[in-house]
KOLFIGU-278928 format. One record per residue (C-alpha): residue in three letters; z, x, y; residue number from 0. Coordinates in Angstrom, 3 decimals. Example, Ala and Ser with C-alpha at 12.3 -4.5 7.8 and 13.67 -1.06 7.14 Angstrom:
<sites>
@residu->Ala, w->7.800, u->12.300, v->-4.500, num->0
@residu->Ser, w->7.140, u->13.670, v->-1.060, num->1
</sites>
This chain:
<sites>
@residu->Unk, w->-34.921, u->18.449, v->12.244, num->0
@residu->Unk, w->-32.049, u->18.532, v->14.671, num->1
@residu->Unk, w->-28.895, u->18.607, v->13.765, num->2
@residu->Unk, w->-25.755, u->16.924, v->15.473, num->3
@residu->Unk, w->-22.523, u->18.906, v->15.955, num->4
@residu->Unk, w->-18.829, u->17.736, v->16.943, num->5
@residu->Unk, w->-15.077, u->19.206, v->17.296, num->6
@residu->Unk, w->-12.792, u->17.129, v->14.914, num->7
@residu->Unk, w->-9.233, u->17.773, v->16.340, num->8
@residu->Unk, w->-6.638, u->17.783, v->13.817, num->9
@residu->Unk, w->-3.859, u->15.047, v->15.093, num->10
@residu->Unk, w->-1.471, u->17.477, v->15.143, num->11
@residu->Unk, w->-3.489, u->20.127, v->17.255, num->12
@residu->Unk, w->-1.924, u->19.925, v->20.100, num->13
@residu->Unk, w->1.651, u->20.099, v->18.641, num->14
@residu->Unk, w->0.567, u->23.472, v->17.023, num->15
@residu->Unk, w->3.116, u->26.064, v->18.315, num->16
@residu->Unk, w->0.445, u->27.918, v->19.710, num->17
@residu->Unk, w->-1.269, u->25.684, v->21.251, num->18
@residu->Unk, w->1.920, u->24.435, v->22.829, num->19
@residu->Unk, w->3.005, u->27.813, v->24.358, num->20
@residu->Unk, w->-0.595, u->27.805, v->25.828, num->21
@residu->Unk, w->0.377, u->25.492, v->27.541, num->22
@residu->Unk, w->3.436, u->26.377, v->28.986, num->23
@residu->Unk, w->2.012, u->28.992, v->30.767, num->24
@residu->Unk, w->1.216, u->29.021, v->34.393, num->25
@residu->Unk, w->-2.707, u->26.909, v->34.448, num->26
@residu->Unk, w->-1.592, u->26.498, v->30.531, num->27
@residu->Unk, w->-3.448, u->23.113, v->30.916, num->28
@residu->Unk, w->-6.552, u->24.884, v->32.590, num->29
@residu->Unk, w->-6.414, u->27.400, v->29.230, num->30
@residu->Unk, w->-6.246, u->24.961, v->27.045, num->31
@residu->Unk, w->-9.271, u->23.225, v->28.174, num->32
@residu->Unk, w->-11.038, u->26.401, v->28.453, num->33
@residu->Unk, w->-9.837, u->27.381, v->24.633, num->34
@residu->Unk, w->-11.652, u->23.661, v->23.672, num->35
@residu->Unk, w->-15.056, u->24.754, v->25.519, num->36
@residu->Unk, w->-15.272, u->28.023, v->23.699, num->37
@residu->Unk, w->-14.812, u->26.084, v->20.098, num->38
@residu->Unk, w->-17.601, u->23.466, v->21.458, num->39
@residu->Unk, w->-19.212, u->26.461, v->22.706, num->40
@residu->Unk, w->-19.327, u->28.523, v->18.987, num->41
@residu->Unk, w->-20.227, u->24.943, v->16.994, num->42
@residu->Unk, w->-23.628, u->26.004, v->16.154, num->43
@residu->Unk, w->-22.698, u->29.637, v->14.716, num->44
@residu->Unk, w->-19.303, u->28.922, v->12.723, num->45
@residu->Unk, w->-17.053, u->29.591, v->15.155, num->46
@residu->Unk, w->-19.382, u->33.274, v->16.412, num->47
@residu->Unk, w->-19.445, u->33.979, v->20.291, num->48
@residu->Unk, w->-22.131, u->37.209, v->20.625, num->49
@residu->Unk, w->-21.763, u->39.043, v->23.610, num->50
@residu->Unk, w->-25.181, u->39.820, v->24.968, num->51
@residu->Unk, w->-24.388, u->42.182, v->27.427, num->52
@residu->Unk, w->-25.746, u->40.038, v->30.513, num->53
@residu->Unk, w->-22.519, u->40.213, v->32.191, num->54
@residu->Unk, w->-20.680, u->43.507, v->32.716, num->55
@residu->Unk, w->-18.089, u->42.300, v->30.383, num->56
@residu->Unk, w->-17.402, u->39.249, v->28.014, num->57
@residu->Unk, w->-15.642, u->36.648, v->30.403, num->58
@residu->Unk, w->-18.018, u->37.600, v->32.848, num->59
@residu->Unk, w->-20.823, u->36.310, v->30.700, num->60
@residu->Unk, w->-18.858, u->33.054, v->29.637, num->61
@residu->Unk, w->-17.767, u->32.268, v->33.089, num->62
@residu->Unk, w->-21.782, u->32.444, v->33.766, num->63
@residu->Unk, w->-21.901, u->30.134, v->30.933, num->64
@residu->Unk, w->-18.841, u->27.662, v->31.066, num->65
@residu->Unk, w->-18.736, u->27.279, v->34.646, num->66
@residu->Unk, w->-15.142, u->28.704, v->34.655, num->67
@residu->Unk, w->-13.352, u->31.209, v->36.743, num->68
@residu->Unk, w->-13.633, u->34.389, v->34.948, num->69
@residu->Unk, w->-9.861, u->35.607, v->35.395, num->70
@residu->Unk, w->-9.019, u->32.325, v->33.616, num->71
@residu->Unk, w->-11.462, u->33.106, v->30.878, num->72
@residu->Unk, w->-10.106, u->36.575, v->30.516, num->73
@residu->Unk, w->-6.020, u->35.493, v->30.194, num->74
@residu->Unk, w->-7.416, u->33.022, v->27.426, num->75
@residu->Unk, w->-9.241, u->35.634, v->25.489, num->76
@residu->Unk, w->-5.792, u->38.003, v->25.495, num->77
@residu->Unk, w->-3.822, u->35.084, v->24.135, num->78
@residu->Unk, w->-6.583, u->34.020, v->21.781, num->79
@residu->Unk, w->-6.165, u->37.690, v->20.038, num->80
@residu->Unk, w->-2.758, u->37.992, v->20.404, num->81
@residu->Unk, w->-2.185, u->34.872, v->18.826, num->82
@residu->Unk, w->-3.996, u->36.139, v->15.978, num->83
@residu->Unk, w->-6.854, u->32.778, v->17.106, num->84
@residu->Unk, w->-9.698, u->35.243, v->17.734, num->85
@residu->Unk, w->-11.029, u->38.664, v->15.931, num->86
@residu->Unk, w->-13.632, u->41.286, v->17.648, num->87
@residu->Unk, w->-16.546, u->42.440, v->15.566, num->88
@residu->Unk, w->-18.298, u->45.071, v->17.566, num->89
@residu->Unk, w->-19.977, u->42.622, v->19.777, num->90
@residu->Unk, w->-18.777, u->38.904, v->18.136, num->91
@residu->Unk, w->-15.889, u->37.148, v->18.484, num->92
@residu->Unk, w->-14.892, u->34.885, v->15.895, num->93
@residu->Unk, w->-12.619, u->31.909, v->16.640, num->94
@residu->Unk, w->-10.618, u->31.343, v->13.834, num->95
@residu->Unk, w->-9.320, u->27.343, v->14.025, num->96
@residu->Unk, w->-13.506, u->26.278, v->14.679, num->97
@residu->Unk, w->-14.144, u->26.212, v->10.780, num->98
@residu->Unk, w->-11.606, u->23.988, v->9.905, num->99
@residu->Unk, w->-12.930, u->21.420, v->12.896, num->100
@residu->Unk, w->-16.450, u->21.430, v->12.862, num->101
@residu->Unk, w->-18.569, u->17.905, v->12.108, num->102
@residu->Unk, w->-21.822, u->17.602, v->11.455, num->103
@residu->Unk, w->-24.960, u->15.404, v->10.921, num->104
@residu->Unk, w->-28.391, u->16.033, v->10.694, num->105
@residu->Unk, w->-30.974, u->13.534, v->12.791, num->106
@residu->Unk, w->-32.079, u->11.410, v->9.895, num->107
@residu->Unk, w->-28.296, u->11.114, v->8.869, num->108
@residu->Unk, w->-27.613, u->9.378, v->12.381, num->109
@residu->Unk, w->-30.780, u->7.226, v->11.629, num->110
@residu->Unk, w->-29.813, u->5.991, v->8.432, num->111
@residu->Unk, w->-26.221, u->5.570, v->10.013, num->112
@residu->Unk, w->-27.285, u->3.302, v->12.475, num->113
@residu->Unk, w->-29.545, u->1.535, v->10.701, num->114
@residu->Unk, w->-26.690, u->0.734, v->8.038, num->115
@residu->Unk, w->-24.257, u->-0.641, v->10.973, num->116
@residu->Unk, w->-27.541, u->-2.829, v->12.308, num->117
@residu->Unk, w->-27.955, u->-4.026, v->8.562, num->118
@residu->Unk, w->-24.284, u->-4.786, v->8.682, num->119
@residu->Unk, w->-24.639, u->-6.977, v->11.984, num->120
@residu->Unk, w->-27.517, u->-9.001, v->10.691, num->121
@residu->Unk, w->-25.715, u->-9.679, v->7.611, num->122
@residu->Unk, w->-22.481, u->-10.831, v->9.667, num->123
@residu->Unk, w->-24.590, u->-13.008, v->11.627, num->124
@residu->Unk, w->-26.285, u->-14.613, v->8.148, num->125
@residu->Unk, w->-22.832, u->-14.943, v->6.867, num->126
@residu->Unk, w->-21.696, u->-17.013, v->9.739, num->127
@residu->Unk, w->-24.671, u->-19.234, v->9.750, num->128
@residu->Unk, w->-23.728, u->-19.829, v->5.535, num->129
@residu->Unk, w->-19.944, u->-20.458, v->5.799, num->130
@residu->Unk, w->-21.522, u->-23.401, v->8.656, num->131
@residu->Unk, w->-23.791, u->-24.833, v->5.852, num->132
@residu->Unk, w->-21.089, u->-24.434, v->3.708, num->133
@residu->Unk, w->-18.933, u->-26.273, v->5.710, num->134
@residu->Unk, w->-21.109, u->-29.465, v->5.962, num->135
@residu->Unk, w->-21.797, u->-28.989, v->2.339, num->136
@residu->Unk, w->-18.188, u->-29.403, v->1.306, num->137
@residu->Unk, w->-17.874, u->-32.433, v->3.699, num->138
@residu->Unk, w->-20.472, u->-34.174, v->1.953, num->139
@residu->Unk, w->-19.333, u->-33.223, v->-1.561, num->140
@residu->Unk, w->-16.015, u->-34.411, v->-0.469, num->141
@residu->Unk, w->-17.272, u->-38.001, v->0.626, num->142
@residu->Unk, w->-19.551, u->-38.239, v->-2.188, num->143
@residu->Unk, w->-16.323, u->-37.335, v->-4.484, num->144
@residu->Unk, w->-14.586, u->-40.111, v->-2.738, num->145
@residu->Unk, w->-17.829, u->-42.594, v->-3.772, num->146
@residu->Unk, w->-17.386, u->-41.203, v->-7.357, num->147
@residu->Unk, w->-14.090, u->-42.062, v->-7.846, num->148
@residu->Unk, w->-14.137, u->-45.387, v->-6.898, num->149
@residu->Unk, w->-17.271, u->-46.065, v->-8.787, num->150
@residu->Unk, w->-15.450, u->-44.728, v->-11.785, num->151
@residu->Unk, w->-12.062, u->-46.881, v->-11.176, num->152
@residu->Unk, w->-14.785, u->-49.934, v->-11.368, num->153
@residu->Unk, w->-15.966, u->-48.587, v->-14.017, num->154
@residu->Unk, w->-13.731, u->-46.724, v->-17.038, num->155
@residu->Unk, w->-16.002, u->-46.570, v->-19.639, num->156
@residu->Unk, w->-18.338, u->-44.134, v->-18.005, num->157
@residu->Unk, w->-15.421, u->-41.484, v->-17.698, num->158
@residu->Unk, w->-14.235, u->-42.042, v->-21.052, num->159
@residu->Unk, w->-18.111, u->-40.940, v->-21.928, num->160
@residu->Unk, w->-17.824, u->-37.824, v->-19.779, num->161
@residu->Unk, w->-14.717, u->-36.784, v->-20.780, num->162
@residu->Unk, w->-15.999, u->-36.527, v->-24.294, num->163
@residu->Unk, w->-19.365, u->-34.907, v->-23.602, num->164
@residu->Unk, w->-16.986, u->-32.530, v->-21.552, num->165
@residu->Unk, w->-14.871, u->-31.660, v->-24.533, num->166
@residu->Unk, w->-18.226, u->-31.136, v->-26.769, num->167
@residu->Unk, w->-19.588, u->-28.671, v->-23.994, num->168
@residu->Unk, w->-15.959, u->-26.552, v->-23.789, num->169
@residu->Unk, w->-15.599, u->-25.973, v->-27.154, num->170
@residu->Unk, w->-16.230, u->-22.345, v->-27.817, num->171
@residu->Unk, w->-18.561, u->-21.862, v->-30.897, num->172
@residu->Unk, w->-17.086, u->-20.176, v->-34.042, num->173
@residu->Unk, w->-17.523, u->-16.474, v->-34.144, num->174
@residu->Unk, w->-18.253, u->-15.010, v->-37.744, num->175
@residu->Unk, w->-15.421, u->-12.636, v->-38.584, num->176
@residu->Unk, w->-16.018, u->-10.834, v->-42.257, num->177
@residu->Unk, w->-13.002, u->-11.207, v->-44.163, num->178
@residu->Unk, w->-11.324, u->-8.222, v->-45.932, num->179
@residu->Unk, w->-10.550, u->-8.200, v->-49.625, num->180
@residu->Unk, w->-6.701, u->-9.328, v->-48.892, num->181
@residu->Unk, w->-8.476, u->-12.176, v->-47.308, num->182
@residu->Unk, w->-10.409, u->-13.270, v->-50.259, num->183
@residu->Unk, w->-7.490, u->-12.726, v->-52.930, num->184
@residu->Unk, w->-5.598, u->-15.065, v->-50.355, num->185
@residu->Unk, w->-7.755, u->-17.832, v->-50.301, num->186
@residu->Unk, w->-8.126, u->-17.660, v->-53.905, num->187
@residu->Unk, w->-4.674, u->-18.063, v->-54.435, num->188
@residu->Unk, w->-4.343, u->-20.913, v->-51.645, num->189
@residu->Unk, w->-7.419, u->-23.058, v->-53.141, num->190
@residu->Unk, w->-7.149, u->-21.797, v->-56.620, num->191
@residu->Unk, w->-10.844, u->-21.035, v->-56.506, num->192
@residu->Unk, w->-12.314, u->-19.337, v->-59.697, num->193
@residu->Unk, w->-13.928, u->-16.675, v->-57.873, num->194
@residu->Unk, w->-14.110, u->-12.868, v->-58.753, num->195
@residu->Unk, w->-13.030, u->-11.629, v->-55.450, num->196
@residu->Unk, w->-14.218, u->-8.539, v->-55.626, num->197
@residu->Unk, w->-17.717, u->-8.813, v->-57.311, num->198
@residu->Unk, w->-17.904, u->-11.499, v->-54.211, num->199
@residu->Unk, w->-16.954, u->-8.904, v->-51.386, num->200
@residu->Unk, w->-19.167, u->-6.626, v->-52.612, num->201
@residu->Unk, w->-22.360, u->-8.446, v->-53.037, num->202
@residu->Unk, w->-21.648, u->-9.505, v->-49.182, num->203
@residu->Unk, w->-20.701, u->-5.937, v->-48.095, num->204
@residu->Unk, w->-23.704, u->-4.612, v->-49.516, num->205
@residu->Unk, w->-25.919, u->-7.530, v->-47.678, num->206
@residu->Unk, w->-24.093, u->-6.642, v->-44.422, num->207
@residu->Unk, w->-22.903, u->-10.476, v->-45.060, num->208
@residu->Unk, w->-25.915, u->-12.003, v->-44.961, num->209
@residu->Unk, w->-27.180, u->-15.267, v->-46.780, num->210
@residu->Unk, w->-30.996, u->-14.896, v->-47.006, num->211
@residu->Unk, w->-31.905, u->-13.919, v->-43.838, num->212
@residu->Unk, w->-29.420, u->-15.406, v->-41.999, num->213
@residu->Unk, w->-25.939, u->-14.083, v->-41.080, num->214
@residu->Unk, w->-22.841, u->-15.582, v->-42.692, num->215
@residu->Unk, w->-20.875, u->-18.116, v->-40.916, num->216
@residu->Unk, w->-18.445, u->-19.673, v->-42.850, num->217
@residu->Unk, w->-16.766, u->-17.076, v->-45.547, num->218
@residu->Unk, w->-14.616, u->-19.929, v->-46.431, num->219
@residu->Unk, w->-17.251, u->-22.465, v->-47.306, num->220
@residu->Unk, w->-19.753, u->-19.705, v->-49.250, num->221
@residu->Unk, w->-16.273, u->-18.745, v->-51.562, num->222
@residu->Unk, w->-15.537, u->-22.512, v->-52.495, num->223
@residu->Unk, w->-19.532, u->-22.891, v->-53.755, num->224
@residu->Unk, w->-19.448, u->-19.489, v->-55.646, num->225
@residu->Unk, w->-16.344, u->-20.967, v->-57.202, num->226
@residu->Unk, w->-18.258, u->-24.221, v->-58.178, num->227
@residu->Unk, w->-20.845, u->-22.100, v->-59.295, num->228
@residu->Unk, w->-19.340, u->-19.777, v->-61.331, num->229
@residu->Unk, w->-20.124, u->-21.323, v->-64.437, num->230
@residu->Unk, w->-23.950, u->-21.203, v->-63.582, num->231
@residu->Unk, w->-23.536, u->-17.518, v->-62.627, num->232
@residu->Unk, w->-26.551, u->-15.285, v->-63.883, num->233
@residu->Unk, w->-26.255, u->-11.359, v->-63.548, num->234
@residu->Unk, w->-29.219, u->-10.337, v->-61.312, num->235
@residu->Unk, w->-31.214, u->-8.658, v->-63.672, num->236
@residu->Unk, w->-31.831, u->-12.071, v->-65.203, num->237
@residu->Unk, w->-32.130, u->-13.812, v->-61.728, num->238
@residu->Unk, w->-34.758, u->-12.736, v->-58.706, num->239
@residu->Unk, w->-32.694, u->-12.096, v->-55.390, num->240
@residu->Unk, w->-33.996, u->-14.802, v->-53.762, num->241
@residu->Unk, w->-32.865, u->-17.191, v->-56.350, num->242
@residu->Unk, w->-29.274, u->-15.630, v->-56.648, num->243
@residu->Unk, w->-28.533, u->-15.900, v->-52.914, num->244
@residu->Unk, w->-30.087, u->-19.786, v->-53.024, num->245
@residu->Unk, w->-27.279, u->-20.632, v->-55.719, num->246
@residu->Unk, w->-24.672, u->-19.426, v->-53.730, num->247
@residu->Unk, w->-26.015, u->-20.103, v->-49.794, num->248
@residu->Unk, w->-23.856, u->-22.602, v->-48.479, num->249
@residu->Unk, w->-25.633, u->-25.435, v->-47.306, num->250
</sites>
């Protein structure tokens, strides 16, 4: 699998104070660019030049492999270690500033990379081609609009009958909230309902406020038929479930 490799160049690099007295030497701009081929140079190995002895010395053997003059070469290396840029290991020389630069990206990475941007175009040129058909479409909804509303002004009653079907279709069905004991003593008091409030709350607690097999939807309505069916109340041992819970479903 090969594997891609780039310099990322902080945007401050070249206002690095070492950098810039690099280039204030004589050729600084010459050093400089030599200083950039040896980071290119070390991408593949971290930042590791290996001498290999080819060359009688060092910048001998990068000059054979830079195309640069090798006294040029040598004047970088000196600054490179004197600017504390470079360290010697026997035989490698490790540029210190490569680690912090290097980019990579294996082959299938680029692949899939430009295969997202041409997945991008096609969808750019689909989009287009909608907001066009989108464009007619609003310019016919906007003249058949235009038919509507006149038809309508000739004709009154017909809104009046969508209004209303409009107004049945908005309104939000009621959502089944269980009411706490507070709740029940309330009511009782408000509708002065003859109601044990708390044998009611917990028969309905215990049926996880069910009626039957059904859930509970009006707490309200099932309290005002215990109440008018208190008198006709049987204790369950004397009553089958199913019986007790058709007295009291609210119908």
């Amino acid at each position: 699998m090969k594997k891609y490799y780039w310099l990322k160049l902080q945007k401050d690099f070249f206002k690095d104070p070492r950098i810039k007295k690099l280039r204030r030497i004589a050729g600084g701009d010459t050093y400089t660019l030599i200083y950039l081929e040896l980071m290119l140079l070390s991408l593949e190995t971290d930042g590791i030049l290996t001498y290999e002895g080819i060359e009688p010395t060092f910048e001998a053997e990068l000059s054979l492999i830079i195309d640069e003059d090798e006294t040029n070469i040598k004047v970088v290396l000196n600054f490179l270690t004197s600017q504390g840029l470079m360290e010697q290991f026997e035989n490698k020389f490790s540029l210190r500033q490569v680690l912090t630069l290097i980019g990579s990206e294996a082959d299938s990475t680029e692949r899939m990379r430009r295969l997202r941007a041409k997945r991008k175009e096609i969808e750019n040129v689909t989009c287009d081609a909608n907001v066009t058909s989108c464009d007619e479409n609003v310019t016919t909804e906007i003249r058949d609009k235009s038919k509507e509303k006149i038809y309508k002004k000739e004709n009154p009653q017909i809104e009046i009958c969508e209004e209303k079907n409009s107004d049945e279709k908005l309104t939000p069905k009621k959502k089944f909230i269980k009411p706490t004991l507070e709740d029940l003593i309330s009511y009782k008091q408000e509708k002065k309902l003859n109601v044990d409030c708390e044998s009611f709350y917990d028969y309905y607690e215990a049926k996880g406020w069910m009626i039957g097999r059904s859930p509970m939807k009006d707490w309200q309505a099932t309290m005002r038929n215990w109440s008018r069916n208190q008198e006709a109340f049987k204790p369950p041992k004397q009553q089958t479930e199913k019986n007790y819970e058709d007295d009291y479903e609210w119908r």
